[in-house]
N, C-alpha and C positions, 0 to 999 in steps of 0.2 A: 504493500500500500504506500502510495506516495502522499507525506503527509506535508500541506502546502497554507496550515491555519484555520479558520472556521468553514465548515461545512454548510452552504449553503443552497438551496433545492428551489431551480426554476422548472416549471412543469415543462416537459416537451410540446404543450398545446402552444406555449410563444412562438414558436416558428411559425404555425399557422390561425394565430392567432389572426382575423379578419380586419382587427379592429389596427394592426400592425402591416395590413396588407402593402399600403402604399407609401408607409415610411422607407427613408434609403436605408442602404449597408451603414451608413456611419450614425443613422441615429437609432437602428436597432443593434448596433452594437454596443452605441451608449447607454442604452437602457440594459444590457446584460449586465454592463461593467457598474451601473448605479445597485444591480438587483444583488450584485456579489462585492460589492465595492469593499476592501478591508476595513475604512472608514464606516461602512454601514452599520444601524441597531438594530434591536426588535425592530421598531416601528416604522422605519421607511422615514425618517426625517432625521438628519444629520447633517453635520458638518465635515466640508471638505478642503482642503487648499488645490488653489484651482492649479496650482504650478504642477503641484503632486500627480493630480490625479490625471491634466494633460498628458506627462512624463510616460505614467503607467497604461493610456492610450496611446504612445509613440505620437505625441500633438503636444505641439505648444498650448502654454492654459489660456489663448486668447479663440486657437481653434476648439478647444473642448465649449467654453463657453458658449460660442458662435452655434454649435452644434445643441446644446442647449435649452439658447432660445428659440431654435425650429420647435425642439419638445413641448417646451413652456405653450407654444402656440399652437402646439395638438392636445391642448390639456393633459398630456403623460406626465411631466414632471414642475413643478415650480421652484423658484432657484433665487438668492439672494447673492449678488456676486460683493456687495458691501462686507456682509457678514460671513461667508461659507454656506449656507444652509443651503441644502436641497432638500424637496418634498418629492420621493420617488412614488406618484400617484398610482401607478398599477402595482403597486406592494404586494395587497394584500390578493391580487390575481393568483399570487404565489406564496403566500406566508399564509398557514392562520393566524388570526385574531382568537382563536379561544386557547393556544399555545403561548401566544405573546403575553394576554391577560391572565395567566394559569397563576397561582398562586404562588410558585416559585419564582415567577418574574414580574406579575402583575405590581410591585414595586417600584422598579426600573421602570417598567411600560409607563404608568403616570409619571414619572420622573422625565423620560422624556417631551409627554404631550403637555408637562408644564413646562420646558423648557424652549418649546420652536416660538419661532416669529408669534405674536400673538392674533397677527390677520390671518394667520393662517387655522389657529386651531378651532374656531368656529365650522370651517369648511370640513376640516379633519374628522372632527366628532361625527358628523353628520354622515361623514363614510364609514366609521368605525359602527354605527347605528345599523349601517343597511349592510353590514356584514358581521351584523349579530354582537354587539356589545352596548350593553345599556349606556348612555354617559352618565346617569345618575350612580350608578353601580361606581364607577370611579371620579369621583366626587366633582362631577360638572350637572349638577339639577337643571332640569328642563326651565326657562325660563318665565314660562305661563303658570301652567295649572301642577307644572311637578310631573307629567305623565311625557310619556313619548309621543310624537305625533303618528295616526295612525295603528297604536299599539297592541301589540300583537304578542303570540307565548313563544315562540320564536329565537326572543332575547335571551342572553346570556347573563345572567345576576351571578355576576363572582363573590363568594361566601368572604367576610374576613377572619373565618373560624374553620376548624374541620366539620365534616369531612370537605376535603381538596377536590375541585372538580379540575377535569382534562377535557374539554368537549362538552358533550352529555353524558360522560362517564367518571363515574368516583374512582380515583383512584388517590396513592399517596405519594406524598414527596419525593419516597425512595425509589418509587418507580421512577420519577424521573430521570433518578440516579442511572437505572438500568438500562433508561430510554438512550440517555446520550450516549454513554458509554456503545452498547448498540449499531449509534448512527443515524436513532431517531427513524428506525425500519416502516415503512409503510406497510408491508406484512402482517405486522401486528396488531394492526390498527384496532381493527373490529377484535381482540379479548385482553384490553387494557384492564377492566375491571379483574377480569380472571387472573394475571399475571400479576396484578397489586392483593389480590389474597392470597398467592402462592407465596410473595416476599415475607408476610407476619413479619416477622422481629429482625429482619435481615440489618446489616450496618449498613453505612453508605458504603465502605470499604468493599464488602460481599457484594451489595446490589452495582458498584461500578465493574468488580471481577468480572459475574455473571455477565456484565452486559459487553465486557470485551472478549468475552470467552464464547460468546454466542457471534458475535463482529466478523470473530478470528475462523469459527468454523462457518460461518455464510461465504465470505471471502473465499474460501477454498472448497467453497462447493462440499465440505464434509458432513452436511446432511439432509437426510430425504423429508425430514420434515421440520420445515425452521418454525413454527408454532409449536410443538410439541418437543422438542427441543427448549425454545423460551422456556415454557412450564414446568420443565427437568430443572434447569441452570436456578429460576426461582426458588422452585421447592429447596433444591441444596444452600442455595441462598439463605434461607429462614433459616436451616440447620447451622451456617457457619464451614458448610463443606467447600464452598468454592476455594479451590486454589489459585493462586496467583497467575495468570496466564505467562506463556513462556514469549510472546512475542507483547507485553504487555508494557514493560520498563521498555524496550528499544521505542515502540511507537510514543509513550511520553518524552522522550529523550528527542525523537525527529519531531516531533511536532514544535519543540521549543528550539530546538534549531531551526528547524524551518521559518516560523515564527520572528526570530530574532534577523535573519537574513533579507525576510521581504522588509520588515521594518528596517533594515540597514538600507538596502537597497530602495526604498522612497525618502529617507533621510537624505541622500546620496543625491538625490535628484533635487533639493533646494542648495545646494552647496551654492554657495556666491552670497545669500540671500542672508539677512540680519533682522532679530527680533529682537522686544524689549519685553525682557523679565519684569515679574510681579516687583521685583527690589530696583528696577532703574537701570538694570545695567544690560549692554547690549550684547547678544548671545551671536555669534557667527557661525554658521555653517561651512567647516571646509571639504574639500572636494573628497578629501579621504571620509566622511563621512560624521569625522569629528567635531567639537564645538567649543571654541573659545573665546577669549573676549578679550577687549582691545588693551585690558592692562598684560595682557600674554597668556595669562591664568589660564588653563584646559579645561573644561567642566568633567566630571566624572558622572554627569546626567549619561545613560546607555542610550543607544537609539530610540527602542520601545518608549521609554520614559518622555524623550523629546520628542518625539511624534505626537505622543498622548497631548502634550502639553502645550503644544504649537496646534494639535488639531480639535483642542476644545478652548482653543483660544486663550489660554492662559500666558502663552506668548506670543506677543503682537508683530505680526508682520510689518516692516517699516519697508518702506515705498525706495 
């Protein structure tokens, strides 16, 4: 397995998606690169540097932008070129929302849709609605009468208590553990409930095993039944039987070099360019990939770190 950072799942229906029929190669290329961007979150609104993310299209960030605002004016995407923010409007074509708002993340989720442009999160909510998530459920009350327009059973009311919903299924935390670890398998889908009463008492430790121990035999094609199989790896799970998979350490270990490389390699791509720290002082970009500042000083900030910190804006781009 080549491990290249977060796994993310655009359906195959985009190719022929109708509604993408008569865009060009370079604006549905942008919209792949927005749907897997390494900058992206749960929600489909983030922030980007546009240098960066030109770079990683082989385009200057004055053609990525150009490219864009074609989207912006097909309604796919809306974009703030002041601030970084994009709004990748066909998200949730490809993400759910009852995954995004699950109780293990529905924290982060609001944390981001309080954090985007604020003209935009009116419009947002309202797409979040028509693909099944209440806004009152995550604390944006209907403005009128409190109720949803139109309302219907439909909606998703995320609990702030057990039991943990997944969908329209109860399941628990630790299942999720199992989920990722996994790959997040679509196979599964329809006996989440079954495979969250087979973990009972499982650790997070046992329920990430089993789920790379199931990963590792899907991968190799070594069984005839990856559902009954999940429900084996579970049940030992509850028990404390699962052993540590043998190809388990190397894939943690490539994933964090992988990881640490692509972020090297988009750091690499602002070299020349200068920001100003939260404390005043001017951070430089060198070609090597390094960062220092004009009294000579090196920072000992790692790539990851400064990416992070440059791409939620904590360090400010200077012109």
């Amino acid at each position: 397995m080549s491990a290249t950072g977060r796994q993310r799942v655009v359906r195959d229906g985009f190719w022929r998606d109708p509604d993408l029929a008569e865009i060009t190669q370079e604006e549905k290329s942008s919209l792949l690169y927005l749907l897997t961007s390494p900058s992206s979150n749960i929600g489909g609104v983030y922030r980007l540097v546009w240098r960066v993310a030109g770079a990683e299209m082989g385009w200057t960030a004055e053609q990525f932008l150009s490219v864009l605002a074609r989207l912006r004016d097909l309604n796919k995407v809306d974009f703030e070129e002041n601030t970084g923010f994009v709004w990748v409007k066909i998200w949730w074509n490809h993400n759910s929302t009852a995954g995004a708002f699950s109780p293990k993340l529905r924290k982060i989720a609001i944390e981001e849709v309080a954090a985007m442009p604020e003209a935009w999160r009116g419009p947002y909510l309202q797409l979040l609605e028509e693909n099944g998530i209440d806004r009152a459920s995550i604390g944006y009350p209907y403005p009128s009468d409190g109720e949803p327009p139109n309302s219907n059973s439909n909606h998703i009311h995320t609990p702030t208590s057990d039991p943990k919903s997944h969908g329209s299924e109860v399941v628990s935390g630790i299942l999720d553990v199992f989920l990722l670890a996994a790959g997040n398998p679509s196979v599964l889908v329809t006996m989440l409930s079954d495979l969250s009463k087979k973990l009972g008492n499982a650790t997070k430790e046992q329920a990430q095993w089993a789920g790379a121990a199931w990963r590792e035999a899907a991968e190799k094609g070594g069984t005839k039944s990856p559902e009954a199989y999940a429900v084996y790896l579970c049940k030992r799970a509850s028990l404390g039987l699962v052993t540590r998979p043998a190809g388990f350490a190397e894939q943690e270990q490539n994933e964090a070099i992988a990881e640490m490389k692509n972020g090297w390699t988009r750091l690499m791509a602002l070299h020349g360019q200068n920001f100003r720290t939260p404390g005043g002082k001017i951070a430089h970009i060198n070609p090597n990939g390094t960062i220092s500042f004009p009294d000579g000083s090196v920072s000992g900030v790692d790539a990851l770190k400064a990416l992070a910190l440059i791409e939620s804006g904590v360090w400010v781009e200077l012109p």
